[in-house]
FIGU-199000 format. One record per residue (C-alpha): residue number from 0; residue in three letters; x, y, z. Coordinates in steps of 0.5 Angstrom, whole numbers. Example, Ala and Ser with C-alpha at 12.3 -4.5 7.8 and 13.67 -1.06 7.14 Angstrom:
2
<pt 0 ALA <25 -9 16>>
<pt 1 SER <27 -2 14>>
//
This chain:
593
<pt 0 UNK <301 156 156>>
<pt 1 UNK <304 163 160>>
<pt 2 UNK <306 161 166>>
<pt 3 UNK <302 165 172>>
<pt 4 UNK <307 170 176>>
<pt 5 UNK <312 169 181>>
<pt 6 UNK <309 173 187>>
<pt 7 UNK <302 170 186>>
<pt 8 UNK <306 162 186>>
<pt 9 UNK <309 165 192>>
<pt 10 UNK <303 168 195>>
<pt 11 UNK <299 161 195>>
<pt 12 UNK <304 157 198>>
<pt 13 UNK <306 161 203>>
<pt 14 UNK <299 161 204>>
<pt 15 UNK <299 153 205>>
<pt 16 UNK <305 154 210>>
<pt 17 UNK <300 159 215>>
<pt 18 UNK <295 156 215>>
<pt 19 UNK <299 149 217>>
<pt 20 UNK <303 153 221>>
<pt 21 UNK <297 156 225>>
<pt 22 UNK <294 150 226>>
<pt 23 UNK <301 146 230>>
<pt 24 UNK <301 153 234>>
<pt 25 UNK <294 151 237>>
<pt 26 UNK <296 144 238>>
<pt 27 UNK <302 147 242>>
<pt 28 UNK <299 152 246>>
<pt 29 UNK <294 146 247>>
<pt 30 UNK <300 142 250>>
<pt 31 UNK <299 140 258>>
<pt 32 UNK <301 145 263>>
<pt 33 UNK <310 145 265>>
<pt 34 UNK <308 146 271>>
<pt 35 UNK <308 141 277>>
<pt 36 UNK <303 138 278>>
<pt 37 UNK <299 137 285>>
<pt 38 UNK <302 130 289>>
<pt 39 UNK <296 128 291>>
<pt 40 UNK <293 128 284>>
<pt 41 UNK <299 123 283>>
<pt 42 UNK <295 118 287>>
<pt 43 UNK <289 114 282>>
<pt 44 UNK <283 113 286>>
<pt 45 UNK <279 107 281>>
<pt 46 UNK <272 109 281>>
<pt 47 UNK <266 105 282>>
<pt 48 UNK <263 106 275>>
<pt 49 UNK <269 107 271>>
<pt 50 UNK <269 106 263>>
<pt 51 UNK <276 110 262>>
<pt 52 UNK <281 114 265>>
<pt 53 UNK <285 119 263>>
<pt 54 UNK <291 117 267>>
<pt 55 UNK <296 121 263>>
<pt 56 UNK <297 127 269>>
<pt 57 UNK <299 121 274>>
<pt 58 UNK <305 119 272>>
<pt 59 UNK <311 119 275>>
<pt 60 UNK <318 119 271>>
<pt 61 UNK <324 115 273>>
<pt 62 UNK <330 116 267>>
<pt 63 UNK <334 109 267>>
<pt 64 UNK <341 109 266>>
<pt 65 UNK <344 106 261>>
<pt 66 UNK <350 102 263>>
<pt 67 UNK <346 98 268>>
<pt 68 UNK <338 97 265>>
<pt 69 UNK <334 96 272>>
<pt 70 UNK <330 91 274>>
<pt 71 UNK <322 92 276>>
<pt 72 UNK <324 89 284>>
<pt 73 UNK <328 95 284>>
<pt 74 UNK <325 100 282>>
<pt 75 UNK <318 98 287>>
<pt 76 UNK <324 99 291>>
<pt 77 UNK <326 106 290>>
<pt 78 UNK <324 113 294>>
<pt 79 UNK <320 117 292>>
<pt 80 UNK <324 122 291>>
<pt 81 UNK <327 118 285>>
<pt 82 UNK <320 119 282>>
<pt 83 UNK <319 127 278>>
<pt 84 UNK <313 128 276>>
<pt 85 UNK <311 129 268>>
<pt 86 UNK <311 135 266>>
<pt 87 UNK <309 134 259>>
<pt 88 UNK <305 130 255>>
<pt 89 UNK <311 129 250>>
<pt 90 UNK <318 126 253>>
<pt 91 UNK <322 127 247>>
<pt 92 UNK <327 123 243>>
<pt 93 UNK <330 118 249>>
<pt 94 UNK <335 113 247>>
<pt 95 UNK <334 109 253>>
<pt 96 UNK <328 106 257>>
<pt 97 UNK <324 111 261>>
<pt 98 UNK <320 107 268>>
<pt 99 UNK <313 110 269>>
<pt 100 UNK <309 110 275>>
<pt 101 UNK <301 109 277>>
<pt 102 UNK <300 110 284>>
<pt 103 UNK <293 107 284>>
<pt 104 UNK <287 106 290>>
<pt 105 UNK <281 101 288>>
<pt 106 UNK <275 100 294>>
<pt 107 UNK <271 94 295>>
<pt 108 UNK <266 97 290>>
<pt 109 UNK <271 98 284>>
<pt 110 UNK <272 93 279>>
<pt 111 UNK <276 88 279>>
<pt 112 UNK <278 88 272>>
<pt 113 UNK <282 93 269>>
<pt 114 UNK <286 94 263>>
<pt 115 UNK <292 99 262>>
<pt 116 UNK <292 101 255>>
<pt 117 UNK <299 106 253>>
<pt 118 UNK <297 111 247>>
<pt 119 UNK <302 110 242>>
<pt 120 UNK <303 103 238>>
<pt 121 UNK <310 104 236>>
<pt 122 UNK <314 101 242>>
<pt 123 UNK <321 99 242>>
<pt 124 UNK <319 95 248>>
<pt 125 UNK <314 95 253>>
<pt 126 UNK <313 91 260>>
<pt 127 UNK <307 93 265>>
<pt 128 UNK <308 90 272>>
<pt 129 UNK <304 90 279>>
<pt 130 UNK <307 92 286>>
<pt 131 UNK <304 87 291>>
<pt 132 UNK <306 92 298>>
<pt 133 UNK <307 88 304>>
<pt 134 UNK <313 85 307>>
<pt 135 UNK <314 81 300>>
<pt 136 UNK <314 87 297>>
<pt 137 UNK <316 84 289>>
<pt 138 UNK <313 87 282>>
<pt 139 UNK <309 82 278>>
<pt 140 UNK <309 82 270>>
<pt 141 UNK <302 83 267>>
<pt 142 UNK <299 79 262>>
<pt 143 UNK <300 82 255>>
<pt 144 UNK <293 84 251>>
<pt 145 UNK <292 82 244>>
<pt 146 UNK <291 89 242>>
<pt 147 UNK <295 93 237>>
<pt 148 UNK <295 98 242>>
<pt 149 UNK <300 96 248>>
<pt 150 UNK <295 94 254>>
<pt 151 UNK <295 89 260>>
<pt 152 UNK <290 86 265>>
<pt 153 UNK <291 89 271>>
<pt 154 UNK <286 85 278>>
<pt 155 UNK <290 91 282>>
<pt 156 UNK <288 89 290>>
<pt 157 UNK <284 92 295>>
<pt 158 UNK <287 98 297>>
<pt 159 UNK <293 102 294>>
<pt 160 UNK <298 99 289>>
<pt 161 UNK <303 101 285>>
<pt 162 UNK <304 100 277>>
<pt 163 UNK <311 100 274>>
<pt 164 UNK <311 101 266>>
<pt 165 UNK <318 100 262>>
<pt 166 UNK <319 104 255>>
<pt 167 UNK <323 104 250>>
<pt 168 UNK <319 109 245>>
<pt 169 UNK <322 109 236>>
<pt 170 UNK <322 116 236>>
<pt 171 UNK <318 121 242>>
<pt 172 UNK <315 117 248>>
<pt 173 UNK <309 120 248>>
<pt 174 UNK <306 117 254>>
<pt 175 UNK <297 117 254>>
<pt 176 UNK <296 111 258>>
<pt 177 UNK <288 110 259>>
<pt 178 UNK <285 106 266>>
<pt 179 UNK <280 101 263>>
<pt 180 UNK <274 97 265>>
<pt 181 UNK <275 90 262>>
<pt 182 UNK <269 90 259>>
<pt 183 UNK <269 96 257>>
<pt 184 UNK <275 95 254>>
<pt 185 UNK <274 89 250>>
<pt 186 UNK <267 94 247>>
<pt 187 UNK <272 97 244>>
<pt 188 UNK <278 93 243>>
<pt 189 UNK <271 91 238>>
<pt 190 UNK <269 98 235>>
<pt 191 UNK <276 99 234>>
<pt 192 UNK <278 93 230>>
<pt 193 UNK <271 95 226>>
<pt 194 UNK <274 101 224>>
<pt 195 UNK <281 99 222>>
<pt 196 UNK <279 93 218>>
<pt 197 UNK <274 98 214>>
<pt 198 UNK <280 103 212>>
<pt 199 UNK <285 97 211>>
<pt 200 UNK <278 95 207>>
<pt 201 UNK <278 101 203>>
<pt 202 UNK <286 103 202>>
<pt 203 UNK <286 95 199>>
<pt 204 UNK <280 96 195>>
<pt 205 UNK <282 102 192>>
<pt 206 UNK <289 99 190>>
<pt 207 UNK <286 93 187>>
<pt 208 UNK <281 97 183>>
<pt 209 UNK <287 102 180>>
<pt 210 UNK <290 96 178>>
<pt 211 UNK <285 94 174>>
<pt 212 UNK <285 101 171>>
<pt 213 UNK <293 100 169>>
<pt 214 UNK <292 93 166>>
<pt 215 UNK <286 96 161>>
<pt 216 UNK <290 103 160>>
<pt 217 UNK <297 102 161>>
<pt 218 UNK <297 109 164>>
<pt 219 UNK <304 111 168>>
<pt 220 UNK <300 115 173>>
<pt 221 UNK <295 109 176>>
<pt 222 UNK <302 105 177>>
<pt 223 UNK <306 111 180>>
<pt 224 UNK <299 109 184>>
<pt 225 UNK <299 103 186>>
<pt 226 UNK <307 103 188>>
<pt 227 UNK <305 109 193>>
<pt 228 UNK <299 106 196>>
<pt 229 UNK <302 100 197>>
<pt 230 UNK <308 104 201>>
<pt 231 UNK <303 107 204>>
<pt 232 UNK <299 101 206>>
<pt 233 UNK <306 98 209>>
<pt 234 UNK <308 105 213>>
<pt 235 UNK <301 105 216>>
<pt 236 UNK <301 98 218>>
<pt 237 UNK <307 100 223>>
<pt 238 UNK <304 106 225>>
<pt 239 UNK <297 104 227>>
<pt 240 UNK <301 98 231>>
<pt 241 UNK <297 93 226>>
<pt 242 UNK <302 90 223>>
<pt 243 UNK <306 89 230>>
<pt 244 UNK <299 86 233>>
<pt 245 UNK <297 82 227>>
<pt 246 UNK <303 80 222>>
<pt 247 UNK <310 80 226>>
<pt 248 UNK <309 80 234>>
<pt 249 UNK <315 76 235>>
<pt 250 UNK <319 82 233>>
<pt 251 UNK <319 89 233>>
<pt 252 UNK <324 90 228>>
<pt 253 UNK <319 91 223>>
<pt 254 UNK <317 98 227>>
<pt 255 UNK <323 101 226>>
<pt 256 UNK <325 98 219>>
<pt 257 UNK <317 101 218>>
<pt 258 UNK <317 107 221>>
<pt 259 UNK <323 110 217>>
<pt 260 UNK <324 106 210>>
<pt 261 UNK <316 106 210>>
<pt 262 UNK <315 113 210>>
<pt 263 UNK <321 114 206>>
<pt 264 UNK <318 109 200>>
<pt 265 UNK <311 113 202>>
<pt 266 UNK <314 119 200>>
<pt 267 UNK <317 117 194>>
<pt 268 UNK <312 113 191>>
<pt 269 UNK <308 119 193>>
<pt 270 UNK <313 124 189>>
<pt 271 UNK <313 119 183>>
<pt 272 UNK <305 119 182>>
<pt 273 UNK <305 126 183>>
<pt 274 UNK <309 128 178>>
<pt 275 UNK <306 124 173>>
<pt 276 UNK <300 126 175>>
<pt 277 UNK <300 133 175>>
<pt 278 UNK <305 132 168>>
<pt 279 UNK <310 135 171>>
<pt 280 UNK <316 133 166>>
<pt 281 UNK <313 136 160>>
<pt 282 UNK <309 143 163>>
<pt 283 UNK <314 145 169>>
<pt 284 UNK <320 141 168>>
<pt 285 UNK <325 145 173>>
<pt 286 UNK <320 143 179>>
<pt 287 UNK <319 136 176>>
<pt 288 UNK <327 135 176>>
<pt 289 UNK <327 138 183>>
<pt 290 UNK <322 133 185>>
<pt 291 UNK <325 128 183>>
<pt 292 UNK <332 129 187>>
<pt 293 UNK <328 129 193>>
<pt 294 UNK <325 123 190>>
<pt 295 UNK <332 119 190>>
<pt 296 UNK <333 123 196>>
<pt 297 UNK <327 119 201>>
<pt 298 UNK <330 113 196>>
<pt 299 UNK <337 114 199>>
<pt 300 UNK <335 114 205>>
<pt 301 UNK <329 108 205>>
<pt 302 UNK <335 104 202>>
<pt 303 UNK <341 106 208>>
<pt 304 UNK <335 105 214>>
<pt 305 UNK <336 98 212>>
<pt 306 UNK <343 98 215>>
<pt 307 UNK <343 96 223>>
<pt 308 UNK <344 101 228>>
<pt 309 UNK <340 106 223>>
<pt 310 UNK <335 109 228>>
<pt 311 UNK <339 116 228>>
<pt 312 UNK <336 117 221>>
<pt 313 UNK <329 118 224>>
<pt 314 UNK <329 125 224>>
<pt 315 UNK <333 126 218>>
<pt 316 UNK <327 122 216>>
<pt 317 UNK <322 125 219>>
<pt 318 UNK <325 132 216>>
<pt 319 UNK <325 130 209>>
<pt 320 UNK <318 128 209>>
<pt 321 UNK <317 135 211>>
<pt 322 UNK <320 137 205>>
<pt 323 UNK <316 132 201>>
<pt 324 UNK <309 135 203>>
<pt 325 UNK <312 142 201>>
<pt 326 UNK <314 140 195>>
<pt 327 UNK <308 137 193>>
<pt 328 UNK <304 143 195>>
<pt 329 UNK <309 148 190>>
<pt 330 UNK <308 143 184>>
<pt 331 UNK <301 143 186>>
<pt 332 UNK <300 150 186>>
<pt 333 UNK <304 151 180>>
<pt 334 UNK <300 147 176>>
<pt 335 UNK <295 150 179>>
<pt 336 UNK <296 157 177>>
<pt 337 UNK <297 153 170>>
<pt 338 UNK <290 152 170>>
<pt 339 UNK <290 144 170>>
<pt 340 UNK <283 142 173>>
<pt 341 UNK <286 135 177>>
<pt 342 UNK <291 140 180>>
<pt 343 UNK <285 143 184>>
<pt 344 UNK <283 137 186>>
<pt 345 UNK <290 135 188>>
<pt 346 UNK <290 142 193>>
<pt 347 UNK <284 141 196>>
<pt 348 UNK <286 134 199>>
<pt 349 UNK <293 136 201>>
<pt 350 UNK <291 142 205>>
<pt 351 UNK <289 136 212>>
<pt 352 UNK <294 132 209>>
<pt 353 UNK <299 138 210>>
<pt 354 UNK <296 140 218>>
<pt 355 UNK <296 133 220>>
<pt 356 UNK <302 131 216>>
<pt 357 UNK <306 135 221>>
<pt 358 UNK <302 135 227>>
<pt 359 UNK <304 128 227>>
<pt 360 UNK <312 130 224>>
<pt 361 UNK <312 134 231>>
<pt 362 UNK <309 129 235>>
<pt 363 UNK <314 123 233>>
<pt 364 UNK <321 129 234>>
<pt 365 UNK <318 132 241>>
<pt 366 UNK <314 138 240>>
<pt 367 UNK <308 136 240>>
<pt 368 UNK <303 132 245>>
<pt 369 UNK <299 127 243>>
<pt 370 UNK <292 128 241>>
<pt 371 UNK <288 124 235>>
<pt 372 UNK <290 130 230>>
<pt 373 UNK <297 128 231>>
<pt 374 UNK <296 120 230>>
<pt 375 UNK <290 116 228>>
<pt 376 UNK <288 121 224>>
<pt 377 UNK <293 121 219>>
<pt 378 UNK <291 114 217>>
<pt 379 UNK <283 117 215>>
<pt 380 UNK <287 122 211>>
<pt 381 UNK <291 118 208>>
<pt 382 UNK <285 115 206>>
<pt 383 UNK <282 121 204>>
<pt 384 UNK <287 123 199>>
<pt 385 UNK <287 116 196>>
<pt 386 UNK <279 117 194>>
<pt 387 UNK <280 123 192>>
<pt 388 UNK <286 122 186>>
<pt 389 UNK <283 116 185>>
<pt 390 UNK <277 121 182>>
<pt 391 UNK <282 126 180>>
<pt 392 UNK <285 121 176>>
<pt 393 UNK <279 119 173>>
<pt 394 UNK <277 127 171>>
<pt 395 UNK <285 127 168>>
<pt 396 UNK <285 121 164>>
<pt 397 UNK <278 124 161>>
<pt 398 UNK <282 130 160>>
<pt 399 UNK <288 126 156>>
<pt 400 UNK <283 122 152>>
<pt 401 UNK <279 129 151>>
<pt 402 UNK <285 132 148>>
<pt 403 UNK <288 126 144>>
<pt 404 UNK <281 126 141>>
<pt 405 UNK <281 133 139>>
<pt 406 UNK <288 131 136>>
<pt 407 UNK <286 125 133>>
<pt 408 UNK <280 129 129>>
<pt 409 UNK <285 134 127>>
<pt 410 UNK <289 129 123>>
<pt 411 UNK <281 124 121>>
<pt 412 UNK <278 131 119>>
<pt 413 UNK <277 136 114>>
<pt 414 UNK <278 143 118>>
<pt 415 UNK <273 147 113>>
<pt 416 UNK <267 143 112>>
<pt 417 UNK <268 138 118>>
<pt 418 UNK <268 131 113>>
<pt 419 UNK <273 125 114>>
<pt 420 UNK <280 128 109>>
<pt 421 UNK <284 123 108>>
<pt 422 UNK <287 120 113>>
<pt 423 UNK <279 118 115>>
<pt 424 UNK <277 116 109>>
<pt 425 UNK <282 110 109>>
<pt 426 UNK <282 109 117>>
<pt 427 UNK <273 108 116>>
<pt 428 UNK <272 106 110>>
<pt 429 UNK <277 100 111>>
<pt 430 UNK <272 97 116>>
<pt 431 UNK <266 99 113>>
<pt 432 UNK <267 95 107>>
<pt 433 UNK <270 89 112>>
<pt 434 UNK <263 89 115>>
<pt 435 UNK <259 89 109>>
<pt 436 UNK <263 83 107>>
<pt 437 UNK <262 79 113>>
<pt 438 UNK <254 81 113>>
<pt 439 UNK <255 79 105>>
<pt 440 UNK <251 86 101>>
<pt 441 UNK <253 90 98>>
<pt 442 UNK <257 98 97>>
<pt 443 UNK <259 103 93>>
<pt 444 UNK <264 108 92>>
<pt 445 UNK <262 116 90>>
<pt 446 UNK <267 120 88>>
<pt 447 UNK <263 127 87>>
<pt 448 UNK <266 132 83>>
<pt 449 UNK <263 141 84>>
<pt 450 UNK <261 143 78>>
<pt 451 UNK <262 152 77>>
<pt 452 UNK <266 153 84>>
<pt 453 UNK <272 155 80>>
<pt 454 UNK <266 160 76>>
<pt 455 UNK <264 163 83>>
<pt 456 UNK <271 163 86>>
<pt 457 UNK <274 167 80>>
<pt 458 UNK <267 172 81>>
<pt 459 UNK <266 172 89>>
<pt 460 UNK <273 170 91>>
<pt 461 UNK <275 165 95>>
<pt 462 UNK <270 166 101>>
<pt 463 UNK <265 165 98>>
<pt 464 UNK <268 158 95>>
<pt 465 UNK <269 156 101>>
<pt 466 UNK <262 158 105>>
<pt 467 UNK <259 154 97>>
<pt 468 UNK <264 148 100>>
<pt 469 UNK <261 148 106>>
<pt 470 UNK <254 148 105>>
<pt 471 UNK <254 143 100>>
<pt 472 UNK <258 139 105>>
<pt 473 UNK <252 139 109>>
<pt 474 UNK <247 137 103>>
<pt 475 UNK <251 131 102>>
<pt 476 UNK <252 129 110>>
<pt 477 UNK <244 129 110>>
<pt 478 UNK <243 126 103>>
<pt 479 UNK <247 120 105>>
<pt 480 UNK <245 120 113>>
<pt 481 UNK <249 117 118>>
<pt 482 UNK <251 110 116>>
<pt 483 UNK <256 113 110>>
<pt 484 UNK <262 115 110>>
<pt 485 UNK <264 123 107>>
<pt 486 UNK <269 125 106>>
<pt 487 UNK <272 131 102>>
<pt 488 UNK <279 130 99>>
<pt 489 UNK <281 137 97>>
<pt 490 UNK <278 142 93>>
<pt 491 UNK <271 141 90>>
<pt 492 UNK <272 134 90>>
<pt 493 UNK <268 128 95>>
<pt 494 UNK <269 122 97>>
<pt 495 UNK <263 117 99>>
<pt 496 UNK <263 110 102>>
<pt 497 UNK <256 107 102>>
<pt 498 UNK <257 100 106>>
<pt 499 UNK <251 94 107>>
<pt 500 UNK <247 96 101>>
<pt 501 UNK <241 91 100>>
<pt 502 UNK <242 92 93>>
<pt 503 UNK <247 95 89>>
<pt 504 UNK <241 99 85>>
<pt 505 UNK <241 103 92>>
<pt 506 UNK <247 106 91>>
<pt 507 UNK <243 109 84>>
<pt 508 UNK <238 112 87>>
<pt 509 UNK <242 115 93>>
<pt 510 UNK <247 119 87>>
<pt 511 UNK <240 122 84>>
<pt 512 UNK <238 124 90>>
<pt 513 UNK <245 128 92>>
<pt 514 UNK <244 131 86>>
<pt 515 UNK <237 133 86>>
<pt 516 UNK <240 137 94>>
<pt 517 UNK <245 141 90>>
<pt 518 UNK <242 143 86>>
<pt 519 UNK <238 147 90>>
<pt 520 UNK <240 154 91>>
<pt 521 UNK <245 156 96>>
<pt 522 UNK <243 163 99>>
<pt 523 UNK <250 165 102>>
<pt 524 UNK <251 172 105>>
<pt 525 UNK <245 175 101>>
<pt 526 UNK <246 172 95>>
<pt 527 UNK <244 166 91>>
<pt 528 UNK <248 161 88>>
<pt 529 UNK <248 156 83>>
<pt 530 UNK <252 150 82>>
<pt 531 UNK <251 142 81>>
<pt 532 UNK <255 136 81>>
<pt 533 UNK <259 130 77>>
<pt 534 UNK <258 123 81>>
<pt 535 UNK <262 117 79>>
<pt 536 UNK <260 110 83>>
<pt 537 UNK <264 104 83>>
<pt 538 UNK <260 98 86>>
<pt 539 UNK <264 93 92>>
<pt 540 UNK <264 87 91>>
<pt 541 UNK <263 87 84>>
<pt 542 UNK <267 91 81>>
<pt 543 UNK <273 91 85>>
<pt 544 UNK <275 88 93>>
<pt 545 UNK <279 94 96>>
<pt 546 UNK <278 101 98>>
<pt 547 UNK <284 104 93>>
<pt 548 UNK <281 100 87>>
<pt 549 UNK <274 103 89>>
<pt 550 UNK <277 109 89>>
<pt 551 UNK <281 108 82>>
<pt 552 UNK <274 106 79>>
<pt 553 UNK <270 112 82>>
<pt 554 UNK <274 117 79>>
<pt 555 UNK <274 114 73>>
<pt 556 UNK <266 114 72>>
<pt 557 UNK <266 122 74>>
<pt 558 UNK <270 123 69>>
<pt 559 UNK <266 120 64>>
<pt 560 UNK <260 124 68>>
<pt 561 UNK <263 131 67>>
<pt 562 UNK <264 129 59>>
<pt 563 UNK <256 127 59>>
<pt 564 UNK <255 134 60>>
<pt 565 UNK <256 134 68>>
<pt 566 UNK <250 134 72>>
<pt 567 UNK <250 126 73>>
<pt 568 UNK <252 121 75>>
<pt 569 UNK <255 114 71>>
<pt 570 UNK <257 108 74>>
<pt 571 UNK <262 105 72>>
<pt 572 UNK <262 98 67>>
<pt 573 UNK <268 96 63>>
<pt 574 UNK <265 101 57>>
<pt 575 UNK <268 106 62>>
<pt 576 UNK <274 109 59>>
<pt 577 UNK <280 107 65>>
<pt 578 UNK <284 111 69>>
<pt 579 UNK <289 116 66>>
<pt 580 UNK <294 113 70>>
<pt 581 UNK <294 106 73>>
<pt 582 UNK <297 108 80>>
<pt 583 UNK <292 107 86>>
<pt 584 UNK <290 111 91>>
<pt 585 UNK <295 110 97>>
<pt 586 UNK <293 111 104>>
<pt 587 UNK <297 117 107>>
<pt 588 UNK <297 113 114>>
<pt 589 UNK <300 107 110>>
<pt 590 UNK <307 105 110>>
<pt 591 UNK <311 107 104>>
<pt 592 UNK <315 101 101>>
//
């Protein structure tokens, strides 16, 4: 297939990079306001019928030095002017520990019961502590949460108080703190915990169920998929803190370990499966060597990620991810302009994947804010685009099984006349007597010979031979009905296997009435033909046990037919003079010895 021009390739996916382009820049522009914000807004007044709070603009940054780590008594104890107000919802990457403050202030009529929740779940540390004011002026460390985003009961006292939060963010801090009520929170501690266990649910349902596609098809595509899916499945157990909250609370180092090898064998599982997929390596071999050296590139980098001390690789980790989606998408328009149905289906569900995939790219190396577009929405696209290729492999599966039976029809049939050639004859007519053994009747083998064809090829031309080739192929198809197996074997002769016969005198019945259709005239491009046949029958199991012997006999008794004077059939017996030549028929498809 012509490949589409260059310019339009470059039209598509430049396209593809506006539009994922347009999108970050309104995620920027919609990022927190630089300015400093109002001191008073810096204090947190409980309402009396608080759900959840925003307490994001009311905190206070302290950045702590990294030779002497503070301690929280310390820090209750420094001035204000030591505080700055956040200027951003997005920190940045930050080597060293930040301390975060909330003034708050609960009335009588506040509630009692609050949670402190942090926004992202991938921290390197996380301690909460209250300040009790007074003369005894000390920091108390709050209850931990079991919640798989940071969060810590709070029961502040009447009147003002101070919360102190000490992080260490893998990546961009990104600090979205919400001030809950304690019920309110355990409502929604619920639903989310629901919502997570039906993506969870979803993504191990579909991984179980390619597998079983790969064990009946041996498809190279469902494994790339399984691989993919089940690294996708580990990177977003560290993104979505469900790993941390359920499978290693004991131990953070699975975030870091996760959240750059993870990604890294996500994006190469990813690549693999796309370029089986798409079937790169035969129809654009360039773009699949290009992917696969960014394939063996995520590789690299998911192997060196294991090492210790190996946190700096997170933004050449997150930048070859980038370059991960771009390449998809080039593949993808590629085989797009190639005409390949599954590559569509591929461009529809990249184009979330592209917006979001960066969105979160950005939020992770300090561009962007945090918002649901930048973090839990890339689980619910990851499980998007897992449903939809699982679709398009079924449609790329059926277009594969569709060509494959195209070319199987080209080696099983005869081209002019659509009959069985050969190679079918054998391939059919082997289990069609094998099934008439096992229910115990009776078959025949026709071989049927047109009489006068050379006649109208001399006087018509050979257009009008083959048009007579074809019509008597039909007459024969409708004569012998769908059980039989026709074949034409080359020139003016056929072959006929006619399985689970009640007696073998049927077969005689069926050879008269062949003859009687072909009789018939034919009326051919306004005019009328004429042209008879010459059968020669050979009964199973009778006579002989095996399609080739079958097919010896056969030919014999049609022989003996067209010395009759042609225009009859004669079934072979042992008056039947023998074959000229004592060599059998072979299957074209049978290894010669």
């Amino acid at each position: 297939m012509t490949p589409a021009p260059k310019p339009v390739f470059r039209r598509g996916l430049l396209g593809l990079l506006a539009l994922a382009g347009a999108v970050i820049w309104l995620l920027v522009a919609a990022a927190d306001d630089p300015s400093t914000p109002d001191p008073a807004a810096l204090v947190v007044l409980v309402p009396p019928d608080l759900v959840r709070h925003d307490v994001s603009p009311s905190l206070s940054l302290l950045n702590e030095p990294a030779a002497t780590p503070l301690r929280a008594d310390a820090v209750a104890a420094l001035p204000d002017a030591r505080f700055a107000p956040l200027t951003g919802s997005n920190l940045g990457i930050r080597e060293h520990a930040v301390w975060l403050r909330l003034r708050l202030y609960r009335t009588e009529q506040s509630p009692e019961q609050l949670v402190l929740q942090l926004g992202r779940p991938v921290w390197r540390q996380v301690q909460a502590y209250v300040v009790w004011e007074g003369e005894d002026r000390h920091a108390v460390r709050l209850r931990a949460l079991h919640s798989r985003h940071p969060a810590f009961a709070v029961e502040p006292p009447q009147g003002p108080s101070t919360l102190l939060v000490r992080v260490a963010q893998i990546g961009a801090i990104t600090p979205q703190m919400q001030l809950w009520e304690a019920g309110a929170f355990r409502h929604h501690a619920v639903d989310d915990a629901l919502l997570q266990g039906l993506f969870y649910g979803m993504m191990l349902a579909l991984l179980i169920y390619n597998a079983f596609l790969y064990a009946s098809t041996r498809d190279a595509a469902y494994l790339t998929y399984i691989l993919w899916q089940a690294a996708t499945l580990f990177y977003m157990l560290v993104f979505t803190g469900v790993g941390q909250h359920q499978l290693w609370n004991t131990s953070v180092r699975w975030n870091g370990i996760g959240l750059i090898s993870g990604l890294m064998l996500m994006c190469a599982g990813g690549l693999a499966f796309i370029r089986t997929y798409l079937l790169l390596p035969r129809h654009a071999p360039r773009a699949d060597l290009a992917l696969q050296i960014v394939q063996w590139l995520t590789l690299t980098l998911a192997l060196a990620a294991l090492l210790p001390n190996s946190d700096w690789m997170l933004i050449p980790a997150q930048l070859l991810a980038a370059a991960t989606l771009l390449a998809i998408a080039a593949a993808a328009v590629l085989r797009w302009r190639q005409q390949f149905v599954p590559a569509v289906i591929l461009l529809l569900s990249l184009v979330p994947l592209l917006l979001v995939g960066f969105a979160n790219i950005g939020r992770t190396l300090g561009w962007l804010p945090e918002t649901f577009l930048t973090a839990d929405a890339l689980q619910w696209v990851s499980a998007l685009l897992a449903l939809v290729l699982t679709y398009g492999l079924s449609v790329r599966v059926a277009q594969l099984r569709e060509r494959a039976s195209r070319l199987q029809d080209l080696l099983r049939k005869d081209p002019l006349t659509g009959l069985l050639n050969r190679n079918g004859l054998f391939e059919q007519g082997q289990r069609l007597l094998d099934r008439t053994h096992d229910s115990q009747a009776h078959a025949a083998v026709l071989w049927l010979d047109l009489d006068g064809l050379k006649r109208i090829n001399d006087q018509f031309g050979h257009a009008a031979g083959d048009a007579l080739i074809q019509a008597a192929a039909a007459r024969l198809r409708d004569a012998f009905g769908p059980d039989a197996a026709c074949a034409r074997l080359g020139g003016d002769e056929f072959a006929i296997i006619l399985p689970n016969l009640p007696s073998p005198r049927l077969a005689e019945d069926l050879a008269r009435h062949a003859l009687e259709r072909l009789r018939v005239p034919y009326a051919l491009s306004g005019q009328e033909f004429h042209a008879t046949g010459s059968i020669g029958v050979a009964l199973y199991p009778q006579q002989a046990q095996n399609l080739e012997d079958l097919l010896r006999l056969a030919d014999a008794a049609m022989y003996r037919a067209k010395a009759q004077g042609r225009d009859t059939y004669v079934l072979w017996s042992e008056q039947t003079p023998p074959p000229a030549s004592a060599v059998r028929f072979t299957w074209p498809g049978a290894a010669q010895v």
